[in-house]
C-alpha positions as CSV (number, residue, x, y, z in Angstrom):
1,X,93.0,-29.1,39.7
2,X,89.8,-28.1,41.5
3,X,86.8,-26.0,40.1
4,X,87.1,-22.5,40.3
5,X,85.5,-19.4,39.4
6,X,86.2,-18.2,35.7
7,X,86.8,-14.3,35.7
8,X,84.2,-13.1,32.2
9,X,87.8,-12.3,30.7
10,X,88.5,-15.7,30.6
11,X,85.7,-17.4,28.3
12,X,87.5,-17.4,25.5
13,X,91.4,-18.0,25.3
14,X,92.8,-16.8,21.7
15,X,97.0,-16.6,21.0
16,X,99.5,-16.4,18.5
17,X,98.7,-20.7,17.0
18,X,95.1,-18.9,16.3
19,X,95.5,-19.5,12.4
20,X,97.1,-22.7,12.7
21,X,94.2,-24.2,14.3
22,X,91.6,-23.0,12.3
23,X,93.2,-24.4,9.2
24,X,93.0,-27.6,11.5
25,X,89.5,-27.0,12.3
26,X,88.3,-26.5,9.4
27,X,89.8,-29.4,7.6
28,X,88.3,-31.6,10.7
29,X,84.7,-30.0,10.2
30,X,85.4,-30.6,6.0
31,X,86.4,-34.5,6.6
32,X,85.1,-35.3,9.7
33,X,81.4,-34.6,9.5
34,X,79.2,-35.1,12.2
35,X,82.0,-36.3,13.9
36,X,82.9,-32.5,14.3
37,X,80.0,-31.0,14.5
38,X,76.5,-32.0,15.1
39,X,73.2,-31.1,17.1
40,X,70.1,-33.1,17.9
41,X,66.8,-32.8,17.6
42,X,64.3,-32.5,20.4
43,X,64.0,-35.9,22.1
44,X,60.7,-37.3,23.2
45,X,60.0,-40.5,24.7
46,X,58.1,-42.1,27.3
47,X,60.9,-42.0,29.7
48,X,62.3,-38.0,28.8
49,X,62.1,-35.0,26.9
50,X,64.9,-32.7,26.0
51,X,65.1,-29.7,23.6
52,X,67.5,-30.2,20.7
53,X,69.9,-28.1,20.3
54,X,69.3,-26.0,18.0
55,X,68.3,-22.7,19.9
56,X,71.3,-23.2,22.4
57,X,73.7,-23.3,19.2
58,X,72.1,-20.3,17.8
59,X,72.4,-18.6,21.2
60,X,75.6,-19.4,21.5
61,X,77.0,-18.1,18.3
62,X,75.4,-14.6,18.6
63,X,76.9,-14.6,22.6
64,X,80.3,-15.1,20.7
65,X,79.7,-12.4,18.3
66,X,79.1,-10.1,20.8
67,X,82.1,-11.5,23.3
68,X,84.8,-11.1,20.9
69,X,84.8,-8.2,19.4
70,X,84.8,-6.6,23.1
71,X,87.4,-9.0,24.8
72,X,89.7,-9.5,21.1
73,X,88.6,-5.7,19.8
74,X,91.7,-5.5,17.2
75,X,91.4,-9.5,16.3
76,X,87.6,-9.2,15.5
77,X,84.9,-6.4,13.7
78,X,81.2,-6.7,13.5
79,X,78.3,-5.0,11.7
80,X,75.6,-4.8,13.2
81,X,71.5,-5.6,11.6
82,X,70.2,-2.1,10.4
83,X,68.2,-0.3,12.4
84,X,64.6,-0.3,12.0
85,X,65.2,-4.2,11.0
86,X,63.5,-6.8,13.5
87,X,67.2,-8.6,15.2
88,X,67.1,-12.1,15.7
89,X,65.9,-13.3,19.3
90,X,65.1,-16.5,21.0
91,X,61.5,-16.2,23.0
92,X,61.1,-12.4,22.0
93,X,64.2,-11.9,23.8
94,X,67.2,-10.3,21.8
95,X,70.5,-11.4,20.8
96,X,72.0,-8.4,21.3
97,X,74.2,-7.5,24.0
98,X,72.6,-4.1,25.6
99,X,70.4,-2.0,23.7
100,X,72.2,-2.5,20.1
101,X,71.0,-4.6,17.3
102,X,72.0,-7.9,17.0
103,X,75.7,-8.8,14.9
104,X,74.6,-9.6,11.7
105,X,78.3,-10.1,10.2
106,X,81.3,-11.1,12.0
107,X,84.7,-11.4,10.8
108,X,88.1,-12.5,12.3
109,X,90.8,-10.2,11.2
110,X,94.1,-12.8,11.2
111,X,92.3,-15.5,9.3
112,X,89.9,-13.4,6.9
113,X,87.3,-15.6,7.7
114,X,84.0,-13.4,6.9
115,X,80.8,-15.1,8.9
116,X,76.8,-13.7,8.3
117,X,74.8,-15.1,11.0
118,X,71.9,-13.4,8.7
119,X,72.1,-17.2,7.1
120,X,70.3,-18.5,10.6
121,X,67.2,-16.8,10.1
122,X,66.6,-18.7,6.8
123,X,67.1,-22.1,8.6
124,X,65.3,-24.1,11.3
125,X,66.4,-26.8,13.2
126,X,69.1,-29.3,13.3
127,X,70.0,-27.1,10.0
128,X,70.1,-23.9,11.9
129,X,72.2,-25.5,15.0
130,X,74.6,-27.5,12.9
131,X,75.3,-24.0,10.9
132,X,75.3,-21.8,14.0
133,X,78.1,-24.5,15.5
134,X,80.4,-24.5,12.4
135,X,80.1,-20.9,12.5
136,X,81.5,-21.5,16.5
137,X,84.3,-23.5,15.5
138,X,85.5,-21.0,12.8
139,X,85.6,-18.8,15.4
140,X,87.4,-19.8,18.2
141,X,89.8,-22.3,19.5
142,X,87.8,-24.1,22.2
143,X,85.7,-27.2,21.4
144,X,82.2,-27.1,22.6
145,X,79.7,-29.0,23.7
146,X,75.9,-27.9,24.3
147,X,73.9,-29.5,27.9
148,X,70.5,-28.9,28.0
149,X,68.5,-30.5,30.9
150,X,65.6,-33.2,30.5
151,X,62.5,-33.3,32.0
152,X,64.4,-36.4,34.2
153,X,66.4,-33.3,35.7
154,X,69.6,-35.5,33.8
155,X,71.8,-33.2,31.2
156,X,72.1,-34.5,28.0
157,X,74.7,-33.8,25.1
158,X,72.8,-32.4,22.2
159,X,75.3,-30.5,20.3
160,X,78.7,-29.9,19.7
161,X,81.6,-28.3,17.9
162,X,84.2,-30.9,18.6
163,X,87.0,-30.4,16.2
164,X,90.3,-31.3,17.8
165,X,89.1,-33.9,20.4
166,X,92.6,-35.7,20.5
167,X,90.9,-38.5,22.7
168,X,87.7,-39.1,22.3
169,X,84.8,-39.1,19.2
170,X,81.6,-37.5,19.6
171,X,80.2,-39.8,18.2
172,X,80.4,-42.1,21.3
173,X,78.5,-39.5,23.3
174,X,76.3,-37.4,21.8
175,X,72.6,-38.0,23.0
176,X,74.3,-39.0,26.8
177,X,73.5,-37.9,29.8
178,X,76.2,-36.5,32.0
179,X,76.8,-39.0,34.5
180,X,76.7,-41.7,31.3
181,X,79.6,-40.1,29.4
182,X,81.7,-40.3,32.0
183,X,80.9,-43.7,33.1
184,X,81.0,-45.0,29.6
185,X,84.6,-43.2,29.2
186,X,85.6,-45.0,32.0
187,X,86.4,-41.8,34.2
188,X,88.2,-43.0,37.6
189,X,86.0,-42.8,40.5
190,X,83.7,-41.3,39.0
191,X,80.3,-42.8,40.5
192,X,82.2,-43.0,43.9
193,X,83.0,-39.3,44.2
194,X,82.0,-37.1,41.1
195,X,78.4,-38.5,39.8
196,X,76.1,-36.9,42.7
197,X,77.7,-33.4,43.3
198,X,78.3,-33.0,39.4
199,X,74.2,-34.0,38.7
200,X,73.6,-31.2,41.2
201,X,76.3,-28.7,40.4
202,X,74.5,-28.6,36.9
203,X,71.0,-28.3,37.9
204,X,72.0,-25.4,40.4
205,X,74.6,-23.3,38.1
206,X,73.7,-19.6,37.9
207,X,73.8,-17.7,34.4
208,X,76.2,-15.3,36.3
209,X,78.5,-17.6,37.9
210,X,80.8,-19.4,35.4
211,X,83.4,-21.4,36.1
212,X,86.9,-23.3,35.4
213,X,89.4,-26.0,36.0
214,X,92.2,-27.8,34.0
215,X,93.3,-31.0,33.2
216,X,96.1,-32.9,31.6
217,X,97.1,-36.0,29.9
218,X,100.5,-37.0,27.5
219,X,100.1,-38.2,23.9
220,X,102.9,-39.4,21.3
221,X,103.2,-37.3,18.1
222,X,104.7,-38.7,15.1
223,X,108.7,-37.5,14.6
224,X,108.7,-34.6,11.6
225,X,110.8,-36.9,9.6
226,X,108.1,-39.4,10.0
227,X,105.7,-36.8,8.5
228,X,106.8,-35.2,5.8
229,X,109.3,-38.6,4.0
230,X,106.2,-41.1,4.6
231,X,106.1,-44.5,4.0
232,X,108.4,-46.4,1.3
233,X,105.1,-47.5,-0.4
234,X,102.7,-44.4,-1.4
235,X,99.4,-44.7,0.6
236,X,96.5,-45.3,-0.5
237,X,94.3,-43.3,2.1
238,X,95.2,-39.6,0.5
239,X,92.7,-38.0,3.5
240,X,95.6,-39.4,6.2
241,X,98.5,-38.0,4.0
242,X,96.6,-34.4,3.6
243,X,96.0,-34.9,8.1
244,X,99.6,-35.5,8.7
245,X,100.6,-32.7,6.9
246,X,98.2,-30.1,8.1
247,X,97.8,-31.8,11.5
248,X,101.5,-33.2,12.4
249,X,101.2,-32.4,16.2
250,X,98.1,-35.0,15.9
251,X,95.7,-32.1,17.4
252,X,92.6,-33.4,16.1
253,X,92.9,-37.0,16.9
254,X,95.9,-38.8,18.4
255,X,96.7,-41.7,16.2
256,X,100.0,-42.8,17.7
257,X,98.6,-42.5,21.2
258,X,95.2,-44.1,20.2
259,X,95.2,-45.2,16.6
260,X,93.1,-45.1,14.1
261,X,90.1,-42.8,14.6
262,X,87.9,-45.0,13.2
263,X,88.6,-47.9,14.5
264,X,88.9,-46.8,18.7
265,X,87.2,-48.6,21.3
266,X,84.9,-46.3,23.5
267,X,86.1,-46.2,26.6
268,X,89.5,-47.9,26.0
269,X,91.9,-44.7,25.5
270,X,95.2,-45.2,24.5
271,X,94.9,-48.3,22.9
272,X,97.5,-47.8,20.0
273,X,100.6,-50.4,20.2
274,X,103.9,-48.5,21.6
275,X,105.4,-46.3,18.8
276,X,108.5,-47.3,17.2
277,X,109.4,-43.8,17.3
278,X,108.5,-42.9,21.2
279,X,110.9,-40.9,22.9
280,X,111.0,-37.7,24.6
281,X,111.2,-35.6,21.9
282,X,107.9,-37.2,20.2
283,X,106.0,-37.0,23.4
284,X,103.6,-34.0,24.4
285,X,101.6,-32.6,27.5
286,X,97.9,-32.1,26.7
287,X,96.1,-29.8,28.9
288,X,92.5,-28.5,28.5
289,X,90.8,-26.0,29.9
290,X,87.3,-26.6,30.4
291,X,84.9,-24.0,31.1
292,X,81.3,-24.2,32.4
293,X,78.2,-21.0,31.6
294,X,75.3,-21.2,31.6
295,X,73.8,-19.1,28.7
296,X,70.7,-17.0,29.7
297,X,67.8,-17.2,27.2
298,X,67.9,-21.0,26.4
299,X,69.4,-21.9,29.5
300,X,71.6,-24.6,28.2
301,X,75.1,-25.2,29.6
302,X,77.9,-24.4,27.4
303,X,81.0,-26.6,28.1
304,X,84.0,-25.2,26.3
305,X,87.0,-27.5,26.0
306,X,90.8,-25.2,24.8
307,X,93.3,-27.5,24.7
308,X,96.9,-26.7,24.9
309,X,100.1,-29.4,23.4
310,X,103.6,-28.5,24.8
311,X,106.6,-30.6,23.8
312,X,108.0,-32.3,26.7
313,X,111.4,-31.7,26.0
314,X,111.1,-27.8,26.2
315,X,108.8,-28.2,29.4
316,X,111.7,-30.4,30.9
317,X,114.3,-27.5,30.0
318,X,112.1,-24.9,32.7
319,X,113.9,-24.9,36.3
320,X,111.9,-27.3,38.5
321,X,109.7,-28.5,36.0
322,X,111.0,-32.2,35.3
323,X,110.9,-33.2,39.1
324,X,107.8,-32.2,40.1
325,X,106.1,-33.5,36.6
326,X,107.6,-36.9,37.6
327,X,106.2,-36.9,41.0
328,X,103.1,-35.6,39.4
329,X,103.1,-38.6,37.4
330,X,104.1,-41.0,39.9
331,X,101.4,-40.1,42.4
332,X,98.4,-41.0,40.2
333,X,96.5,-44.2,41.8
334,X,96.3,-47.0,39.7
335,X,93.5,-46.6,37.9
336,X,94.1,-43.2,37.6
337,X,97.4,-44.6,35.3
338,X,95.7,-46.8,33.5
339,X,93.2,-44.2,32.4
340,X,96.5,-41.6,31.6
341,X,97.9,-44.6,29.9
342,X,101.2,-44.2,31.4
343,X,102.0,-47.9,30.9
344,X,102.6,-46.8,27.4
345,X,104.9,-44.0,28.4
346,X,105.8,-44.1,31.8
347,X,109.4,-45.7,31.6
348,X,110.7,-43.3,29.1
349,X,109.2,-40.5,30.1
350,X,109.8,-40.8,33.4
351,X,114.0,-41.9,32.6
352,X,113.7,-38.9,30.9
353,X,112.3,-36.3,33.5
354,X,115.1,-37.8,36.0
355,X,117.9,-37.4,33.9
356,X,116.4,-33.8,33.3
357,X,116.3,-33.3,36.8
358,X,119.3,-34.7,37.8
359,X,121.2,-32.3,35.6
360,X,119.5,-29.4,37.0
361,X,120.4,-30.2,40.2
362,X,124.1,-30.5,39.5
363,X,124.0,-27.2,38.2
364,X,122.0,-25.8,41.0
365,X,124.0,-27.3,43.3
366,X,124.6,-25.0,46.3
367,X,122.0,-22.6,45.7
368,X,119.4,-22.1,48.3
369,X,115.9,-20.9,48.5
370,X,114.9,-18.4,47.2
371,X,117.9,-18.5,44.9
């Protein structure tokens, strides 16, 4: 799906999984480490320079604080610094929204989680960003990732709240430029049709202007059984035992698609062997929606990544939905399905979606437009 303009409503998607994932993302920032969340320092070399992070995280995190409360008013309450107090700005510039003083305290109502961005003004640096983004990720449900433009006119990744990635580590492209994580990730046509306009769709985005599009890719999940008997033999690795229970739907990082986390191969998505256990009822659609802003003081880009799992099997019972996801699946070029990884799918997914479809048309048979 194409780029489109993202309505301000829009930013940020919360629903009814909202304290589910938290408990996942905050067991992934726990466990994982930098390889949750992390920002960079400035960067200067005789080639570049690019600000770190830091003041793009800290911007972000008071944007949110001032975004929620109005777009999620019953999900989220703030207090605001006293008056009289000097708020928290970036170049002299506040962090308030209108003429208010900055949030000081934010809290999200369904989880209890209580966060004082007061902390930030104690802290500078890498300190101060990497707080700011764990604050982010207990807030919402996207992922995030921070693009601040070089002196090379380039956008580099320097920071990121990247909890529930699924498919990728950040620790394989933090520090990139753009056009380098997705030629590294070994993003179909990319240099062919996507490298040029995306370089200069960045350097031209306006602050008031945000945007959207969607994306979507299928992932095996271990069965429940799988989960919760485990393994004749007791394991040994009690941080995978404590995932699989809190993460069974395999949100934060897809081991039966692409196995083990630490262990996967840049660029070489789903490289797990085929499941024992891969049928229609283990598989999953994974859609994100991304979202591009560009936030006003610090002029970094925020990309925001909510991703969305639905079980195959209860897609595949909505009328018309199995036939045109096999055709959608079908249609991808080559390398297109080698990036998807429908070689490790395709035949029983696809046997499945059929049969699906079939049914649906026995029972539909005779009805006509628009029914």
């Amino acid at each position: 799906m194409g780029i489109r303009t993202m309505p301000w409503s829009e930013w940020i998607e919360l629903d009814s999984t909202y304290p589910h994932w938290q408990h996942v993302r905050k067991f992934r920032v726990r466990t994982r480490g930098h390889d949750a969340v992390r920002v960079l320092p400035a960067r200067e070399d005789e080639s570049v320079k690019v600000q770190g992070g830091a003041w793009a995280a800290k911007e972000l995190v008071y944007e949110l604080a001032e975004y929620l409360p109005r777009r999620y008013p019953s999900s989220f309450r703030v207090t605001r610094f006293p008056n009289g107090v000097p708020g928290p700005s970036i170049g002299g510039v506040s962090l308030a929204w209108g003429q208010q003083q900055p949030v000081q305290i934010i809290e999200a109502v369904e989880t209890g989680g209580k966060f004082d961005l007061g902390v930030l003004e104690g802290m500078n640096g890498v300190e101060m960003g990497e707080e700011a983004m764990r604050i982010t990720a207990g807030l919402i449900q996207e992922d995030v990732a921070l693009m601040i433009e070089g002196t090379d006119g380039k956008y580099y990744f320097q920071g990121g709240a990247i909890c529930i990635p699924g498919f990728w580590r950040m620790r394989d492209k933090i520090g990139m430029t753009l056009d380098d994580i997705h030629i590294s990730g070994n993003v179909p046509r990319f240099k062919e049709k996507l490298q040029m306009s995306m370089e200069k769709f960045f350097r031209r985005m306006p602050v008031d202007k945000p945007v959207i599009r969607n994306n979507y890719f299928m992932q095996v999940c271990k069965p429940s059984s799988h989960v919760s008997d485990g393994d004749d033999e007791a394991r040994l690795d009690v941080e995978e035992e404590c995932a699989s229970d809190i993460d069974p739907e395999e949100l934060g990082w897809s081991e039966s698609t692409n196995g083990p986390e630490d262990e996967f191969l840049h660029g070489h998505g789903h490289g797990a062997l085929p499941a024992p256990y891969l049928a229609p009822s283990t598989l999953r659609l994974r859609s994100e929606r991304q979202t591009l802003r560009r936030l006003p003081r610090t002029g970094a880009i925020v990309f925001g990544i909510r991703t969305y799992l639905f079980k195959i099997e209860e897609l595949a019972r909505e009328r018309g939905v199995a036939d045109r996801l096999a055709s959608a699946i079908r249609s991808w070029p080559n390398d297109v399905g080698v990036y998807k990884g429908r070689k490790m799918y395709g035949d029983i997914l696809l046997n499945y979606l059929d049969e699906c479809a079939a049914r649906e048309g026995v029972q539909e048979e005779g009805l006509r437009y628009p029914y």
